[in-house]
LOMI-680166 format. One record per residue (C-alpha): residue in three letters; x, y, z. Coordinates in steps of 0.25 Angstrom, whole numbers, plus 2048, in hexadecimal, padded with zeros to 3 digits. Layout:
// residues N
AlaXYZ
...
// end
This chain:
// residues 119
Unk78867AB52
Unk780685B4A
Unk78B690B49
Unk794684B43
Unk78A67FB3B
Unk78768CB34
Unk796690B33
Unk79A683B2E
Unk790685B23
Unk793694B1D
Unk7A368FB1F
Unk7A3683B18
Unk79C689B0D
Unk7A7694B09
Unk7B468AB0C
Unk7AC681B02
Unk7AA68DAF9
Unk7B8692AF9
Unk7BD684AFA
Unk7C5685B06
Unk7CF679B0A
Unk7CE672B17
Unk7CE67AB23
Unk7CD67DB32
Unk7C2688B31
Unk7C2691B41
Unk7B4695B44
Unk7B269DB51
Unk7A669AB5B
Unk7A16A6B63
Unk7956A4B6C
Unk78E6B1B6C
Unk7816B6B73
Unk7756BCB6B
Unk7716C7B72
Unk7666CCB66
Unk7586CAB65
Unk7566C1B55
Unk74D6BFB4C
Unk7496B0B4D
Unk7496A9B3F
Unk74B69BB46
Unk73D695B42
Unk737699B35
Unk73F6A1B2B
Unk743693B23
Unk74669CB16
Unk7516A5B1F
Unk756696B24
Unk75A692B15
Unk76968BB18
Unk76D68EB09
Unk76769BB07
Unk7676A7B0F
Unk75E6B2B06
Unk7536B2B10
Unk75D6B2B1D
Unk7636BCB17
Unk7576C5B12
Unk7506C3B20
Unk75E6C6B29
Unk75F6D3B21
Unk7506D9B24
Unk7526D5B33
Unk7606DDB32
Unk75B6E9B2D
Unk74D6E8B35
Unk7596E8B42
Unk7586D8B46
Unk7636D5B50
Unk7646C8B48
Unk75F6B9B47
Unk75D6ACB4D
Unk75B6A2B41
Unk75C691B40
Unk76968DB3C
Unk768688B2D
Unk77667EB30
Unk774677B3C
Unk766672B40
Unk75F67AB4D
Unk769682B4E
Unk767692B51
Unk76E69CB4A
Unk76F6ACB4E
Unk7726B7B44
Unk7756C6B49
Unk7736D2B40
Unk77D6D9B49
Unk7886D6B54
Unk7816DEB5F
Unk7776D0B61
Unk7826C8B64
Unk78C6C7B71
Unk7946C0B7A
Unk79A6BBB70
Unk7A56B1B76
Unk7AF6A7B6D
Unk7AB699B6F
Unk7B5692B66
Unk7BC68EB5B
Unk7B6684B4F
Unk7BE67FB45
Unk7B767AB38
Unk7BC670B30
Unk7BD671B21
Unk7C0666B17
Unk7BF66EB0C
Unk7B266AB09
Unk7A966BB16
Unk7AC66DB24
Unk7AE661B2C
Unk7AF662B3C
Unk7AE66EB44
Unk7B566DB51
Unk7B9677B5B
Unk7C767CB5B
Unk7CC679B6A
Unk7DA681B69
// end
């Protein structure tokens, strides 16, 4: 429900912005194991949770970067208690297996149901 909630969000907001008719959008689901030890910005760090701005995510994602961070484990800002992971590089990540396909429904305004493609 999380990776569909924060997908949803960042895809709805450029077919709105380029105005895009209805559609069928295809979203693949991969499980995948994370196999990297990350920073923990789960509790705390409220700036860096901000859903309409990303300045202070942004800023504190570079120093980990460059200070050679593996990634982070952060509170999903789109779907409540939910868990997200982000790696700073591939090598933190495997097993990675295709789980299914999602189809989400535009109505050229907003997306409407989410249902898994079955064949």
């Amino acid at each position: 429900a999380t990776a569909i909630a924060e997908t949803a969000y960042h895809h709805a907001r450029f077919l709105a912005a380029t105005a895009e008719p209805a559609m069928h959008l295809p979203m693949r689901l991969y499980h995948v194991a994370v196999d990297a030890r990350l920073h923990d910005l789960r509790r705390g760090f409220d700036v860096e949770h901000d859903p309409a701005d990303y300045t202070a995510a942004r800023a504190l994602g570079a120093r980990l970067r460059g200070a050679g961070s593996a990634g982070v484990a952060y509170r999903s800002v789109r779907h409540a208690g939910g868990q997200c992971a982000g790696l700073f590089r591939p090598r933190g990540a495997s097993r990675c297996v295709h789980a299914a396909i999602l189809l989400y429904a535009w109505d050229g305004a907003r997306f409407g149901d989410i249902y898994e493609k079955l064949a």
